[in-house]
C-alpha positions as CSV (number, residue, x, y, z in Angstrom):
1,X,-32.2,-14.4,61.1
2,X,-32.5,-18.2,61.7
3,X,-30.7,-18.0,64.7
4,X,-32.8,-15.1,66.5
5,X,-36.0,-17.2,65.7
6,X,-34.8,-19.7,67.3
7,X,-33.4,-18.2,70.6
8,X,-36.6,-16.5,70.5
9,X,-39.0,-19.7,70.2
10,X,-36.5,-21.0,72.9
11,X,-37.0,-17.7,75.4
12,X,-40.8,-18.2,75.2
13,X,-40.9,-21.9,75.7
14,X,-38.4,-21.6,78.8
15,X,-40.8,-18.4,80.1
16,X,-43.8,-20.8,79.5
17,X,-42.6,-23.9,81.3
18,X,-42.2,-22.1,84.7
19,X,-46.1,-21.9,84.7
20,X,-46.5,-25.3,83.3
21,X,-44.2,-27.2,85.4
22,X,-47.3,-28.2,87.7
23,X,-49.1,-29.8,84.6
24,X,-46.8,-32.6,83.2
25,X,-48.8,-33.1,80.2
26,X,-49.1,-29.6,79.4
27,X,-45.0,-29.2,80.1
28,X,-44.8,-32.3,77.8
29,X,-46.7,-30.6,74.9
30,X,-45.2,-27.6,75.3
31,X,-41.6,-29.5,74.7
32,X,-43.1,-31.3,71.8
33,X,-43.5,-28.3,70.2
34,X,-40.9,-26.4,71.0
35,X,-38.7,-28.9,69.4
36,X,-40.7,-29.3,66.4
37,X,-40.7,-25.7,66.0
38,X,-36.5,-25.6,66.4
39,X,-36.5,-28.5,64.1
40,X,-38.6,-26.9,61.3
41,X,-36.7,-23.5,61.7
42,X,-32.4,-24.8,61.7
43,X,-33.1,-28.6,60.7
44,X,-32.2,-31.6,62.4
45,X,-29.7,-30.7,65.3
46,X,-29.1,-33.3,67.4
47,X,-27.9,-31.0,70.3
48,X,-31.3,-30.2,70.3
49,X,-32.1,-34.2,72.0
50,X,-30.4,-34.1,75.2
51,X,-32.5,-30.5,75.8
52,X,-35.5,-32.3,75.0
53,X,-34.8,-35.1,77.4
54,X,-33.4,-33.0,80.1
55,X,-36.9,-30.9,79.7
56,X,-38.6,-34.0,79.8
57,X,-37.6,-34.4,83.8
58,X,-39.5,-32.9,86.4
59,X,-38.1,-30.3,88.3
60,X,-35.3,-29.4,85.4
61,X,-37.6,-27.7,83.5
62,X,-36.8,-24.7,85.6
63,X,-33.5,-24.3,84.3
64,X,-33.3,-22.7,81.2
65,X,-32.2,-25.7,78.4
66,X,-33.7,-24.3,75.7
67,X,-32.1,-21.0,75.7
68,X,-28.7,-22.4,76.7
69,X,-28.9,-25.0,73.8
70,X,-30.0,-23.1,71.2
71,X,-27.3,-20.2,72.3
72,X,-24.2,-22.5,72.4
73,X,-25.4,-24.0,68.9
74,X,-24.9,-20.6,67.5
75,X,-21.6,-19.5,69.1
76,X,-20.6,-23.0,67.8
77,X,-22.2,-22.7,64.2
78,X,-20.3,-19.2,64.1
79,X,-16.9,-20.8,65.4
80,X,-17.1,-23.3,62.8
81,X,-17.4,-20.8,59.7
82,X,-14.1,-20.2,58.2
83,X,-13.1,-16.5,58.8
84,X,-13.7,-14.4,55.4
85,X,-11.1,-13.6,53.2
86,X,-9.0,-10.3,53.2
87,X,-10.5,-7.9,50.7
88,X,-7.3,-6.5,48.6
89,X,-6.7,-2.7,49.3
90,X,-7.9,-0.5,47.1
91,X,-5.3,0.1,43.6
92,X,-3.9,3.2,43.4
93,X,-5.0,5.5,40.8
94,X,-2.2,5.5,37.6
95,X,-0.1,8.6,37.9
96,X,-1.0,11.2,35.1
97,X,2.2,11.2,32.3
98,X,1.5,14.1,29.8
């Protein structure tokens, strides 16, 4: 659930920053808060700094870095869970001695 909020907040700020990219302090803002936002909704993640600065430089802000962060912080959250364990098979039913 945590993760689709946050590849969602990241989908819209990328989408808004296209616009923005002409306004510096408007791109700037928009950064601040998307970073906040990803902060408040999975923690502190430091991944999430070099996005921020990379966002931060004019002209890169076309690229997506929010999606692509936020994305490879999942696959690599789910690649650090340890696999479940086996459920047993089910016991056989006791045969009937009468």
């Amino acid at each position: 659930m945590r993760w689709g909020l946050a590849l969602a907040v990241a989908i819209v700020s990328d989408a808004l920053s296209v616009p923005a990219e002409a306004m510096p302090f408007l791109e700037w803002a928009l950064d601040g808060a998307t970073v906040l936002a990803l902060f408040a909704i999975m923690g502190w993640r430091w991944p999430l700094l070099p996005a921020l600065i990379a966002e931060a430089i004019p002209g890169l802000a076309l690229f997506p870095s929010w999606m692509l962060v936020v994305g490879s912080m999942a696959v690599a959250d789910r690649l650090k869970r340890p696999p479940a364990p086996p459920t047993p098979p089910p016991a056989l039913p006791a045969p009937d001695r009468e």
